[in-house]
C-alpha positions, 0 to 999 in steps of 0.5 A, a space after each residue: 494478493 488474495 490468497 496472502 491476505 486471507 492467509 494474514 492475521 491480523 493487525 497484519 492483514 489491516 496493514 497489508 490491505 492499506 498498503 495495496 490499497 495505497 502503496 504506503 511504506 509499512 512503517 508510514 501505515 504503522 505510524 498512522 495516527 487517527 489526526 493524520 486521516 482525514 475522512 471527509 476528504 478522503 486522504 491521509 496525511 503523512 507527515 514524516 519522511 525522509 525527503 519532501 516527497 515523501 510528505 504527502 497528503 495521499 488520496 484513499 481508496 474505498 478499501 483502504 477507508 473501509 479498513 482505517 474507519 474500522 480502526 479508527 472505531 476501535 483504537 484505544 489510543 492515538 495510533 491507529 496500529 498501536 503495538 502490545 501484545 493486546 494492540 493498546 500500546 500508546 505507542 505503533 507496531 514495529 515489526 510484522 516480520 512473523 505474522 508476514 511470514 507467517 501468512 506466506 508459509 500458510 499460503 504457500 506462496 514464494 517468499 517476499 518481502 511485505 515491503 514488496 506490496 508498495 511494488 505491487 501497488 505501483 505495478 498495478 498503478 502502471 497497468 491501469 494507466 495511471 501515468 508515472 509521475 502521478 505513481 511517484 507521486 503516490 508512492 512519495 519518491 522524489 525521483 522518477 527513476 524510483 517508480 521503474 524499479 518498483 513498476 513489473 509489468 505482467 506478460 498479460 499487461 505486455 500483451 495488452 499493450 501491443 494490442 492496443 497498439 495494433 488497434 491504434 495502427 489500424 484506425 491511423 
């Protein structure tokens, strides 16, 4: 993650950082407009969604608060990742196709998809031990069956488990 994000131009980078830091949807993140953060709280509002779920408060992490106050200073409009060629659209960015690939082939990483960091995002979740109601919760999935697809445990993170459960067997 650190290699493609300083590989990342930005808004790209901006984008990428929330979404690892928050598990948003790129278009939630590219829609975010100044009134759906709320920064005394500590959350970010987001109001569309295809299903219940998905409209969700969403509590922010340190980074991700540092990247969106950094915006929020600096949007001359509405939309904290507004679009144009010089970012002062009245209206949100739509694709990062380009600058994403872009960053890939400068990292020299395997091609994935930006969409991917939502997965990276909930993998991380269910390695820290966060439980799997609360990851769909955060990731805004109405079915917990979503959250299996997205979580991919590392062999280290499998290694970990196994140790801890020994450790569990020797003080039972």
């Amino acid at each position: 993650a650190k290699i493609y994000l300083m590989a990342c131009s930005q808004p790209l980078q901006d984008v990428a950082t929330v979404m690892l830091e928050t598990g948003m949807r790129p278009s939630e993140v590219c829609n975010l407009k100044k009134s759906d953060v709320n920064f005394e709280q500590g959350y970010i509002k987001i109001s569309d969604g295809k299903t219940k779920s998905a409209r969700r408060r969403l509590p922010m992490s340190d980074a991700a608060e540092k990247v969106l106050r950094a915006r929020f200073d600096k949007t001359p409009n509405e939309y904290l990742f507004a679009g144009g060629k010089d970012g002062k659209s009245e209206k949100p960015i739509i694709k990062l196709n380009n600058a994403h690939n872009g960053a890939v082939t400068r990292a020299k990483l395997k091609p994935f998809r930006l969409y991917d960091l939502r997965h990276t995002f909930a993998t991380r979740a269910c390695e820290a031990g966060i439980d799997l109601v609360t990851v769909k919760d955060l990731l805004g999935h109405s079915r917990l069956e979503m959250v299996l697809r997205y979580s991919h445990p590392t062999e280290t993170h499998r290694f970990e488990a196994m140790r801890k459960i020994e450790a569990y067997r020797k003080t039972g």
